[in-house]
C-alpha positions in Angstrom: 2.4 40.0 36.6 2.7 36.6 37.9 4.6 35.3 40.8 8.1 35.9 40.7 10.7 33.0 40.2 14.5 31.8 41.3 15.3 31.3 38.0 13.7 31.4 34.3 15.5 29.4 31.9 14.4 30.0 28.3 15.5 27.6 25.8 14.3 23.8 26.2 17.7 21.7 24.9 20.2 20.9 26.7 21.7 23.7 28.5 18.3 24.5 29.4 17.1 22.0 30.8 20.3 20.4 32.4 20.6 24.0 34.5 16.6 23.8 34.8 16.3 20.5 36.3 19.6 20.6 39.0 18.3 24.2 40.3 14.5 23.3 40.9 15.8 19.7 42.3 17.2 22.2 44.9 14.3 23.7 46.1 14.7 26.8 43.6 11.1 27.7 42.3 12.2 27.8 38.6 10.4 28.0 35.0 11.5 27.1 31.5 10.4 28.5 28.6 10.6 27.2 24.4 8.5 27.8 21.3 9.4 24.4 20.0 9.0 21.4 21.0 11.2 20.3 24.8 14.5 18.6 23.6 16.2 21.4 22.0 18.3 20.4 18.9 20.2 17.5 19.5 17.3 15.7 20.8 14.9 16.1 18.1 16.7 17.6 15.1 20.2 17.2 15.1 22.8 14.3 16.9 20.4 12.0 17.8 18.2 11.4 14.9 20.9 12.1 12.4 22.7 9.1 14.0 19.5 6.8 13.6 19.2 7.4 9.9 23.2 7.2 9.8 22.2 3.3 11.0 20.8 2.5 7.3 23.5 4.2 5.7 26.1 2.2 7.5 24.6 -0.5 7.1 24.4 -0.6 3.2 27.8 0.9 2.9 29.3 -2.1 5.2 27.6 -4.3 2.7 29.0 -2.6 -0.2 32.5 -2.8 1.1 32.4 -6.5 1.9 30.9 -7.6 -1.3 34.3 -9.0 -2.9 35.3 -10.5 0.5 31.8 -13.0 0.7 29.5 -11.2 1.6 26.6 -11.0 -1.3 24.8 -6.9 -1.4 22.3 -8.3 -3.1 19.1 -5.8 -3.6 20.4 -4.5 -0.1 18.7 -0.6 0.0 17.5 2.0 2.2 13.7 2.0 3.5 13.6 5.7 3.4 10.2 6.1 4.8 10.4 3.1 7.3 14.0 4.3 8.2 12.3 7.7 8.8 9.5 5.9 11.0 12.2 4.5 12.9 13.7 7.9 13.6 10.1 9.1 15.1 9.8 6.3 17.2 12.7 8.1 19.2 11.9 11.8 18.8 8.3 11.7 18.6 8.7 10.5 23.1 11.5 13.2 23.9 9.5 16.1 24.1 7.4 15.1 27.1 9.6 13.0 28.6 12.2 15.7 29.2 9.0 18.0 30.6 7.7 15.0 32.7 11.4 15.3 34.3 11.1 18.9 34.7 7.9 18.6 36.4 9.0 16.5 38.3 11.3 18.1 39.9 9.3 21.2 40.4 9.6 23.5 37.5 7.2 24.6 35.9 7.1 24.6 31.8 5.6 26.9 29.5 5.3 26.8 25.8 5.9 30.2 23.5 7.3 32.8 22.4 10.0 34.8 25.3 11.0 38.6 25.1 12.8 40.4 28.0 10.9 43.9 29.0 13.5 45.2 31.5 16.5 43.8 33.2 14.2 40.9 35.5 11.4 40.8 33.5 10.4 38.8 30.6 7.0 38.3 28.5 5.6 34.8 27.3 3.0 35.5 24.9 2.2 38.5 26.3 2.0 37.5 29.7 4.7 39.4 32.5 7.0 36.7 34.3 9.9 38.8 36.6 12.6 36.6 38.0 15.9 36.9 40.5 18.3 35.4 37.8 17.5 34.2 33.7 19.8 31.3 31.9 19.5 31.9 28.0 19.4 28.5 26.4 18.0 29.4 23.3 20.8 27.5 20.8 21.5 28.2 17.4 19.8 28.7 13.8 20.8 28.2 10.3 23.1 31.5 9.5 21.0 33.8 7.3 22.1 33.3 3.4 21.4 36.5 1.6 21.7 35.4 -2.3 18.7 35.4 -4.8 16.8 32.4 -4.2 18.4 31.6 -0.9 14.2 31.0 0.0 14.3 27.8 -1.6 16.8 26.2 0.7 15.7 23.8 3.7 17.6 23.9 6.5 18.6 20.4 8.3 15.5 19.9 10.4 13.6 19.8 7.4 15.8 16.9 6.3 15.7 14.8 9.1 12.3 14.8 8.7 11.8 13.8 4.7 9.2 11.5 4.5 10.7 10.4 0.6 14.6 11.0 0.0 14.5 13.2 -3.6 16.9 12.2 -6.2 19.3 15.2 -6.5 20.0 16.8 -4.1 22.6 20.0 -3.2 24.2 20.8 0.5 25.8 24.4 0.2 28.4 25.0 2.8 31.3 22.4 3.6 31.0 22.1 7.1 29.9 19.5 9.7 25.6 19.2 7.9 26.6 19.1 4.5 28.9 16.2 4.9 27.3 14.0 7.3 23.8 14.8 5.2 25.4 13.6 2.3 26.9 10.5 3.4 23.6 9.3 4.9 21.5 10.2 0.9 24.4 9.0 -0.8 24.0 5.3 1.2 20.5 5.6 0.2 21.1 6.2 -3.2 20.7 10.1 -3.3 23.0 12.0 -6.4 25.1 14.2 -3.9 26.6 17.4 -4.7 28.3 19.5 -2.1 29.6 23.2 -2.3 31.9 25.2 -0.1 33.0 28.4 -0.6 36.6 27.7 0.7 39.7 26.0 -0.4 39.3 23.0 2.0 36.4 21.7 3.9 35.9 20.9 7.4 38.4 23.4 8.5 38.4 22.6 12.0 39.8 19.7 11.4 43.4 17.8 10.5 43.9 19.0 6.8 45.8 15.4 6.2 42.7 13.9 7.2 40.5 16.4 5.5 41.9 15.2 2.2 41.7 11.8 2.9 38.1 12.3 4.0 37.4 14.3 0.8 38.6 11.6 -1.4 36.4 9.0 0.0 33.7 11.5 -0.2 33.9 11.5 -3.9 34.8 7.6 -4.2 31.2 7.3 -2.2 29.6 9.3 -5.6 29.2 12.7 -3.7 31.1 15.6 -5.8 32.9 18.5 -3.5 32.9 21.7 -5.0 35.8 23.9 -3.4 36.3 27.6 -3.8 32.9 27.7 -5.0 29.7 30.6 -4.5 26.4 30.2 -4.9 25.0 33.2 -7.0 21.3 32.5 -7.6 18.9 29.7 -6.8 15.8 29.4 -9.5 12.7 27.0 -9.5 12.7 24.9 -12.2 10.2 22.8 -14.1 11.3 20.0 -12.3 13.3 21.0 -9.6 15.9 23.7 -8.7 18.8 25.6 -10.6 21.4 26.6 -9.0 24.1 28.8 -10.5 27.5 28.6 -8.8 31.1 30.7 -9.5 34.2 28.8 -8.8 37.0 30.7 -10.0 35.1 33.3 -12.4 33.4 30.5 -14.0 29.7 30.5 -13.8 28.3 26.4 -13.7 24.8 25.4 -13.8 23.7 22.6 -11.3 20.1 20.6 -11.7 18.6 19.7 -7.8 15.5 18.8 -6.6 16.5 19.5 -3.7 18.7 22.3 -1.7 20.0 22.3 1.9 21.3 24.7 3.9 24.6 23.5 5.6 26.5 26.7 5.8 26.7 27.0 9.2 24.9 28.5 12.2 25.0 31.3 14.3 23.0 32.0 17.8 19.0 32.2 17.6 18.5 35.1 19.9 16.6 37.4 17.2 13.3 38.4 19.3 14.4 37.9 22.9 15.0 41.9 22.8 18.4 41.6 24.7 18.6 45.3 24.4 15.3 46.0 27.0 17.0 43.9 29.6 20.8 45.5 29.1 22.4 42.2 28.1 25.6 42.5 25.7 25.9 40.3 22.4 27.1 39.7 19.4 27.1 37.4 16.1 28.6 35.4 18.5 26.0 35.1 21.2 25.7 36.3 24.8 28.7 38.1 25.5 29.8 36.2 29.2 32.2 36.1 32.0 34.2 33.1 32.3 31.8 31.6 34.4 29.0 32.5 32.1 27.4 35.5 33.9 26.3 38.5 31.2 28.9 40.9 31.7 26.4 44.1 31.3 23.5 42.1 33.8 24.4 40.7 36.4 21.3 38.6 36.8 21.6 36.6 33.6 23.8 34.0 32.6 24.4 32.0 28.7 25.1 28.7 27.9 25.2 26.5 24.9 25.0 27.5 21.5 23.6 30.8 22.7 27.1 31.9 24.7 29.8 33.8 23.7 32.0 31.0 25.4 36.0 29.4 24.3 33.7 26.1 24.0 32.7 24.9 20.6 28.7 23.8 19.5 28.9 20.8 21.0 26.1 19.2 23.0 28.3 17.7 25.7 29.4 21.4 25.8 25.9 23.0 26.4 25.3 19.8 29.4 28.2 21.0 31.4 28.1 24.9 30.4 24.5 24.8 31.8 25.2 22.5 35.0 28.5 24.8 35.7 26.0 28.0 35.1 23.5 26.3 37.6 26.0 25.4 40.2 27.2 29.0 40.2 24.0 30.7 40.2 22.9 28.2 43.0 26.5 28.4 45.0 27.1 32.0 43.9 30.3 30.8 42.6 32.7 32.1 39.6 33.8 28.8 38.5 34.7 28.9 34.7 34.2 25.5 32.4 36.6 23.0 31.5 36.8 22.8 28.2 40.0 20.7 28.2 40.2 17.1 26.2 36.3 17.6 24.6 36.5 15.6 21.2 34.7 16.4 18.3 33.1 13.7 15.5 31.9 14.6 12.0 29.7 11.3 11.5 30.2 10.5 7.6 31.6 7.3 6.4 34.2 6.4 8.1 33.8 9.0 11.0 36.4 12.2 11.2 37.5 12.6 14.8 39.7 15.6 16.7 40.5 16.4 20.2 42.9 19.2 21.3 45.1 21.0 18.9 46.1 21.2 15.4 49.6 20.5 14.2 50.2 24.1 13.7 48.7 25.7 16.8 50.6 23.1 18.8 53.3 24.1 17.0 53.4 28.0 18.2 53.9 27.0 21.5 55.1 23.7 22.2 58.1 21.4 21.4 56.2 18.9 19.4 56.9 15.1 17.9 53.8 13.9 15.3 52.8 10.7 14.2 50.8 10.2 11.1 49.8 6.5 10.1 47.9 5.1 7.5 46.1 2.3 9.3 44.0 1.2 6.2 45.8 -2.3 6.3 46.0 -2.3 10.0 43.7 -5.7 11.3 41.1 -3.3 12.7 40.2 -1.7 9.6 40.9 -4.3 7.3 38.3 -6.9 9.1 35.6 -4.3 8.1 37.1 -3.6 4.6 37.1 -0.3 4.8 39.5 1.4 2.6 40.6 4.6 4.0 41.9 5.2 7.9 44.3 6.9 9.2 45.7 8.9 12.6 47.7 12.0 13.6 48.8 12.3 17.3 50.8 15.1 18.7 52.7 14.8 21.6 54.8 17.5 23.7 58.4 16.3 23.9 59.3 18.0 27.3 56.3 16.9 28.9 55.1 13.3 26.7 52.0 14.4 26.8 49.0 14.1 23.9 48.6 17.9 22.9 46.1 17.0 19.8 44.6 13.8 18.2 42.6 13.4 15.0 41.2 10.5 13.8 39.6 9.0 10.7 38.4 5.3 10.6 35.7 2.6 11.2 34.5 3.0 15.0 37.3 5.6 15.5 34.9 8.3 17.7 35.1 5.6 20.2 38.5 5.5 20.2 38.9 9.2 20.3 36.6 9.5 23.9 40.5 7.9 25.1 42.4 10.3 24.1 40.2 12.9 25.1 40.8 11.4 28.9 44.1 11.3 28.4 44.5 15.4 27.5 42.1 15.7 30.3 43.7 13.9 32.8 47.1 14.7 31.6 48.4 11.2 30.8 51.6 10.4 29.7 51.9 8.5 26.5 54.3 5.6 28.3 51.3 5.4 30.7 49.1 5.2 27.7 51.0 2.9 26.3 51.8 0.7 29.7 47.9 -0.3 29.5 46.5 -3.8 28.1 43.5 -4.1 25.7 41.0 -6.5 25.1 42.3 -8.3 22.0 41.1 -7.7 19.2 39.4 -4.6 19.2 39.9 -0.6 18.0 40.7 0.4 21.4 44.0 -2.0 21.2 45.2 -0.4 18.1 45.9 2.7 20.7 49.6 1.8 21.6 50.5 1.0 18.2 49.4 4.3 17.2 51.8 6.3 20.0 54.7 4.1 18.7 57.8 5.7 17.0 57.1 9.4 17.2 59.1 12.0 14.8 59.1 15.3 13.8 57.4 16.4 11.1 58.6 20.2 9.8 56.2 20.4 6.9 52.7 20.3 9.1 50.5 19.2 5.4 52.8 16.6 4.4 51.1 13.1 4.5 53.8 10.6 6.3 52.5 6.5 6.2 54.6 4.5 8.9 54.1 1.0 9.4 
């Protein structure tokens, strides 16, 4: 058995290695622990690189929309395999510069697979580590799809990492990878299909703005299957087949290529949580508040991998895993915020939420909406773009923003204000008593808080000029 440690974080994103890095800057003698590659999801196969390739796709689809308005397209196109070279010149560095950081601030790194033998002891490759307190990083994995031919599916670090784009290509599940994939192949002149099992996509999101997204989705040449299973998945001469039921009606579909964007779920298959006493679930670790297991006391979850109110967020996992460290190091009970976090699905125009819904704002608030088509506003017309639009939700007895969702050109900039506002509490007269730099998206923001109303039906589209 080796030498025993403060802490052992396992999982090398960015719960991990946020918690990892503040402890051991403290003088803590800590270890971290992943099979992959340091950098964890959003580093190397999700947010970051997804946005790089996104690049090309805007780029094209900007074109595209200005090409009445003097701009010429041209043979404008997507590079796949330099766009994709471009991508590595990012991720191929993260990996040891996040364990150069590490290092350097004292902790020390190991690479393989984890597994906890009692309640402070854990296994790396068959090697016994034992430790005063574990943080379990680990993330999340594509949830496990159980229909025949469900093999043949990649999941979405296989995609991001295509060195040639194929021609057809299917995303089942209609969720945050399916439509952000999409968006991105279509651009680069991909055939798109996407299928979802429910009646409306994106469910987390404003339904108004769910339908608006959806049309442009289709106007971009992607086709959205709704209330629609995949049954079987075959190999094909050339190709997939993939036979889906929407509505008792069996339809053949012709890909030659299938990606898995149903969802994830917590990767913690193998850690033996059992051997150590740690509770769980589909959900993840089950925690405290303040992110301490609540069957051992010496381990603690954050990120992907916790059973937390927080969604799958990265920002999320960086402040679950700095408020884990500061309690393990403080021995503290302080619970995350999780107040005014916004939420982006990057497709083309970007979908954007922050705090409630119309309807869960509705259960428990006095509430005044205001939904406004602000495709011929200045800020979206400049850019050509053809769909836009806002929702914002205010409490009457208190004027303050209880939800806003967003869809437009640039608008996940725009949301990161009214996430301070919910955070902070602001008023929308104080909102609105602020000045602008002229013209930009963030001076459409007092226009958009103007002449609130009531709306009583909460899926009925209102466009207020």
């Amino acid at each position: 058995m080796s030498d025993a440690f403060d802490l052992l974080v396992i999982g090398a994103g960015m719960a991990g290695t946020s918690a990892a890095n503040k402890c051991a800057a403290q003088g803590w003698r800590v270890g971290i622990v992943d099979a992959l590659p340091y950098g964890g999801t959003c580093a190397l196969r999700g947010c970051d690189p997804k946005k790089i390739l996104r690049r090309g796709a805007e780029i094209v689809d900007a074109a595209r929309l200005m090409n009445d308005t003097g701009i010429t397209e041209g043979g404008l196109r997507v590079d796949w395999p330099a766009l994709m070279r471009r991508k590595r010149g990012f991720t191929d560095g993260v990996p040891k510069g996040m364990e150069d950081e590490l290092t350097g601030n004292g902790a020390t790194t190991f690479h393989g697979h984890a597994e906890f033998t009692g309640p402070n002891t854990l296994t790396i490759d068959g090697t016994t580590h034992h430790a005063d307190r574990f943080l379990i990083a680990t993330g999340a994995t594509p949830r496990p799809l159980t229909f025949p031919g469900a093999a043949h599916l990649i999941d979405s670090t296989q995609f991001l990492d295509l060195d040639a784009l194929p021609q057809r290509i299917v995303f089942i599940g209609g969720g945050f990878i399916s439509f952000e994939f999409a968006h991105i192949a279509a651009r680069a002149g991909a055939q798109c299909t996407i299928i979802d099992h429910g009646p409306r996509p994106l469910r987390e999101f404003d339904p108004d703005l769910v339908e608006l997204l959806t049309s442009r989705t289709e106007q971009a040449g992607i086709h959205v299957y709704r209330n629609t299973n995949v049954t079987a998945i075959e190999a094909a001469p050339a190709g997939f087949q993939i036979s889906i039921n929407t509505h008792g009606t069996t339809t053949r579909l012709d890909a030659d290529l299938v990606v898995h964007g149903a969802g994830r779920v917590p990767a913690l298959d193998g850690l033996h949580l059992d051997a150590a006493g740690i509770a769980g679930s589909l959900r993840g670790v089950t925690v405290a508040g303040h992110l301490q297991s609540t069957t051992n006391p010496a381990v603690y979850a954050a990120g992907d991998a916790a059973d937390t109110a927080g969604r799958p967020l990265t920002p999320v996992a960086v402040f679950e895993g700095k408020v884990a460290a500061s309690n393990m190091l403080k021995g503290t009970t302080t619970a995350p915020d999780y107040t005014g976090v916004p939420t982006t699905v990057f497709t083309i125009p970007e979908l954007n939420r922050v705090g409630l819904l119309e309807e869960e704002a509705a259960t428990s608030h006095n509430t005044a909406v205001r939904f406004t088509d602000t495709s011929n506003w200045y800020s979206t017309y400049r850019v050509a773009e053809t769909t836009a639009a806002a929702k914002i939700i205010i409490d009457t007895d208190t004027d303050q923003i209880l939800g806003a969702h967003l869809l437009g050109p640039g608008y996940s900039e725009l949301i990161n204000t009214f996430g301070i506002a919910i955070k902070l509490g602001l008023t929308t007269r104080q909102l609105k008593s602020t000045t602008a730099t002229y013209p930009s998206l963030g001076s459409d923001l007092g226009s958009l808080l103007l002449s609130l109303i009531h709306i009583s039906e909460p899926t009925r589209l209102l466009s207020i000029s």
